[in-house]
C-alpha positions, 0 to 999 in steps of 0.5 A, a space after each residue: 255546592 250549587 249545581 242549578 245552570 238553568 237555561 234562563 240564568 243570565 251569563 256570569 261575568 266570569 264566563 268569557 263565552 257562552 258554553 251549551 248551557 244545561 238543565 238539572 236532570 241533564 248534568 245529574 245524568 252525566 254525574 251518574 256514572 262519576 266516582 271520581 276515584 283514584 286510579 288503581 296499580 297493576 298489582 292492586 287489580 291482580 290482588 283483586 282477582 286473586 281475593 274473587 278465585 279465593 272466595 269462589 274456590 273456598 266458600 265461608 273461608 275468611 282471608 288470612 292478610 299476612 298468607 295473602 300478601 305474600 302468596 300474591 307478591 310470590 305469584 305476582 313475580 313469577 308472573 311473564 310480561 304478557 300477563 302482566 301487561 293484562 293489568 296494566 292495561 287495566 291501570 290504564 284505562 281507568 287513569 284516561 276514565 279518572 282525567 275525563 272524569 275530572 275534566 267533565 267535573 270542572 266543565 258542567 259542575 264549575 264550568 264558572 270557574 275555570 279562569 279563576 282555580 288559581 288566581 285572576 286569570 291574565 288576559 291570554 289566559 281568558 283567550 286561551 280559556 276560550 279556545 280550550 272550551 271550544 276544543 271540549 265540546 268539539 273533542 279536540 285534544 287540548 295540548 293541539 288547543 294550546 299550539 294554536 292558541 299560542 299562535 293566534 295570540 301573537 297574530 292577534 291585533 292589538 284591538 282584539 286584545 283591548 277587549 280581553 284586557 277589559 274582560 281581565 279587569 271585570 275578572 278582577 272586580 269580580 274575585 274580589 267580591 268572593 272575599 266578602 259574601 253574604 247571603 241576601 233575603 226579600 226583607 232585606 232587598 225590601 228595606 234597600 229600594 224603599 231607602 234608595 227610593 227616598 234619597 231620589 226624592 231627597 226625602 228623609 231617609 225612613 227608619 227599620 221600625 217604619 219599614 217593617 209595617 209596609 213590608 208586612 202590607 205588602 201583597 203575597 205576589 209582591 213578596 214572592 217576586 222580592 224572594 225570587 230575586 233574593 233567590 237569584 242574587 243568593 244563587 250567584 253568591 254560592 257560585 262566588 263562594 264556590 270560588 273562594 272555596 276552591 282558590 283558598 283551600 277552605 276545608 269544604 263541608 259535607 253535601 245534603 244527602 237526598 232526603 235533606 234535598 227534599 225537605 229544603 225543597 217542600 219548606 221552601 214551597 212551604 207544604 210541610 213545617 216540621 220533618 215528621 211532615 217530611 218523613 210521611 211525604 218522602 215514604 209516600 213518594 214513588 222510587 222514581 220521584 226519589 231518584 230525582 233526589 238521589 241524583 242531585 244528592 249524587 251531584 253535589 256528592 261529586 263537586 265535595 269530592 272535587 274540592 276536597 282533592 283541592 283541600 288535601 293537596 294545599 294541606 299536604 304542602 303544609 303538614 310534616 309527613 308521618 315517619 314509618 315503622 322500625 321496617 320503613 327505617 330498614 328500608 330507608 337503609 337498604 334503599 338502592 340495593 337490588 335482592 338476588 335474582 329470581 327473588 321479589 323484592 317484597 318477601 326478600 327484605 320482609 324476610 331479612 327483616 324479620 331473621 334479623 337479632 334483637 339489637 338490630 332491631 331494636 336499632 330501627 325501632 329506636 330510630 322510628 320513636 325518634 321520628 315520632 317525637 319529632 313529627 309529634 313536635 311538629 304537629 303540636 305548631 298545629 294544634 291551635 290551627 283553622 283550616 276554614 274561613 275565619 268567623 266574621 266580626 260581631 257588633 255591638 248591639 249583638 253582643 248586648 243582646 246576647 247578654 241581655 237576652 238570657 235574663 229576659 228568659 229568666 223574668 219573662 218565660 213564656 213571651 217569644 223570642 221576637 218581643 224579647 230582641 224587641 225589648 232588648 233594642 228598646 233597652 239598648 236605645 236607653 241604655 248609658 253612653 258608658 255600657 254602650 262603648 263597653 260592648 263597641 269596644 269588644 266589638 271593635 277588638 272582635 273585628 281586628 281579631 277577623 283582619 288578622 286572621 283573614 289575612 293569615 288565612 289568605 296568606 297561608 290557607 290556615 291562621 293559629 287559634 288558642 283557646 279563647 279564640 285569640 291568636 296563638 303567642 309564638 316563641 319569638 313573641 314570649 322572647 319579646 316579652 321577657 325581654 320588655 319584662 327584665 327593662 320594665 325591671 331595671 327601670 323601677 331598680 333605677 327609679 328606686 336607686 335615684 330616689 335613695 341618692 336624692 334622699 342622701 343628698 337631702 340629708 347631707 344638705 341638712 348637716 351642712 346648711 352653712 352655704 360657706 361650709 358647703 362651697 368649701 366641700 365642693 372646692 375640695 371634691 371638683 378641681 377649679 380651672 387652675 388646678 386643670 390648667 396645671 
């Protein structure tokens, strides 16, 4: 996740109208007192209290959970609506921290992404984005927002609108691009200009063993801008990456904690080479220098936290729901059933449950296995599953290389792998027409296998995987196939059927080579037009 919104980064597409654009350390302040944890119930805060005067009145003494719960469900019933309403007020206050909390989130952390969370945003949706975040930083409530913003749409010129109907199509251009993001270095940005310089002097077009000398004569302040543009360019695609993440549901990955922070920071300036280096400067460092780190730790700890909510929402729609325990099926039966008064509803059944004859129970534990078996069913469909953005194709001079180069290793053992890759590409250039369309066919075959899976993956938020990294056969498919077996089958039973009659055919022919004889037989099995006519 990225979180650097500096003050000279220029306005992304995405953003309809410049918001207070904020440093680093500030937006790190903000996420200082941010968990984003769920709001917990009235019950759980009285549990909570209960537990602190249990620890406070026996020091030393280990809770008993079953004791516990039950005491605490007996004194939470016999609890008055005043005192109750104590915890609920507790619930409360921490559900309107938890939205704010999320709203502040999605304002500074994905403040780009807000038109985009779900899908491309229509043109009233960007106007009504626009209006929204002036209603955030004024602290006006969002639903009063949403009136007016309604109101003003309709009364909106249809000049007005053109504008927001061009900024739809830039939205548009610019989700598409989150599909296909790569990472860009300062050789790479290098080898593009010199090539695009050429094609404007309609010169010939300069090869990478040409190019690589110039890149190495150039000057460190040369360099150092490329990689500074590299860098920005790099920064704008995370962002990109952020969306595809979030609109797709891709399964997020763990944050850097701040130690991890620091080291990428120190290689990039290039101060240390190895994480030994790393270790004594970061032990050196004093404990507000580290805090710098371990906010943006804490940051980037928070923008996981968000999108990993996002992921396990899309895959709670998708996976089947665990069965309960032999008590959970009890319950299912008792399901609308009120306990007498003056009674918790919690010890009561628990209490039923438990007073209950071995037939019974055995009843409901028989039902609970049955629902395992079929939720284990159900979970083997998804055992070959990918909740993540498919590998990318491979060409065919990389899977050359990746089989040449361990017998390079082999003969040449202490030569670098820099010249092995270099010998393996002079090799490639000689190697036969043959080999090479060997490994262009794999290639070929690795980048259908990336369009299919790209497109379940789009499709659905996951695509099916065996263990060779091909797509999982279905029933429907295996069906498809037996049936194509049994016709290829019957068709070689047929082609050996005819073979034998034309074999039979001959031989007879052989016996009757007189061709009176032969018109005779055929006037006796076949009817002429007289006998038909008759």
């Amino acid at each position: 996740m990225n979180t650097k919104y500096s003050k000279k980064e220029k306005p992304s597409k995405i953003t309809t109208q410049s918001i207070s654009v904020l440093e680093d350390e500030e937006i790190d302040e903000i996420m200082e007192n941010i968990d984003l944890k769920r709001p917990r119930s009235a019950y759980t805060h009285f549990c909570i209290e209960e537990a602190e005067n249990f620890r406070k009145k026996n020091k030393g003494q280990k809770i008993k959970i079953a004791v516990f719960s039950k005491d605490c469900a007996k004194k939470w019933s016999e609890l008055s609506q005043k005192e109750k309403d104590k915890y609920n007020k507790k619930l409360e206050d921490e559900k309107i921290k938890y939205k704010s909390d999320l709203e502040k989130v999605r304002h500074y952390l994905f403040k780009d992404f807000n038109d985009v969370i779900h899908q491309p945003p229509t043109a009233y949706r960007i106007f009504l984005n626009e209006r929204l975040r002036e209603g955030f930083e004024k602290n006006i409530d969002p639903k009063e927002v949403k009136i007016r913003a309604s109101t003003e749409w309709r009364m909106l010129p249809d000049e007005d609108r053109e504008i927001y109907k061009e900024k739809k199509k830039q939205n548009d251009d610019w989700f598409e691009k989150a599909k296909n993001i790569k990472k860009v270095s300062a050789l790479s940005i290098f080898v593009q200009k010199t090539i695009q310089s050429a094609k404007e002097k309609r010169e010939e077009v300069p090869t990478l063993a040409e190019i690589s000398p110039a890149w190495k004569k150039l000057p460190n302040s040369e360099k150092e801008k490329y990689q500074k543009y590299a860098d920005d360019i790099n920064e704008e695609r995370e962002k990109l990456q952020d969306i595809y993440e979030l609109v797709n549901g891709v399964k997020p990955k763990k944050p850097a904690g701040a130690f991890r922070i620091f080291l990428q920071e120190k290689i990039k300036e290039k101060t240390i080479h190895n994480i030994q280096e790393g270790k004594e400067l970061w032990d050196k460092l004093s404990e507000d220098e580290k805090e710098k780190y371990l906010k943006k730790a804490h940051t980037c700890r928070i923008a996981y936290k968000y999108k990993k909510m996002i992921f396990n929402k899309k895959i709670r729609k998708i996976l089947p729901k665990k069965p309960g325990n032999a008590y959970a099926q009890f319950l299912k039966e008792k399901k609308g059933q009120k306990p007498p008064k003056g009674e918790s509803a919690l010890i009561y059944w628990r209490e039923q449950f438990e007073k209950l004859p071995k037939d019974k129970m055995k009843k409901y534990q028989d039902k609970a296995e049955k629902e395992k078996e079929k939720y284990e069913k159900k979970m083997k469909e998804f055992d070959n599953v990918v909740f993540d953005i498919p590998k990318r194709p491979v060409n065919a001079f990389s899977l050359y290389v990746k089989d040449r180069i361990p017998d390079l290793r082999e003969k040449k053992k202490n030569v670098p792998n820099n010249e092995l890759l270099k010998i393996a590409a002079k090799e490639w250039t000689k190697e036969e027409v043959v080999s090479q369309a060997k490994y262009e066919k794999k290639a070929e075959q690795d980048k259908k296998r990336f369009i299919r899976q790209l497109k379940e993956f789009e499709k659905l938020g996951y695509y099916k995987k065996n263990a060779k990294g091909e797509k999982s056969k279905n029933v429907e498919d295996e069906v498809d196939e037996k049936e194509k077996s049994k016709k290829s089958m019957k068709k070689k039973r047929n082609s050996s059927a005819s073979s034998k009659k034309i074999s039979k055919k001959s031989k007879s022919v052989n016996k009757t080579q007189d061709p009176q004889k032969r018109s005779r037989e055929k006037s006796r099995k076949k009817p002429g037009k007289t006998q038909k006519k008759k």
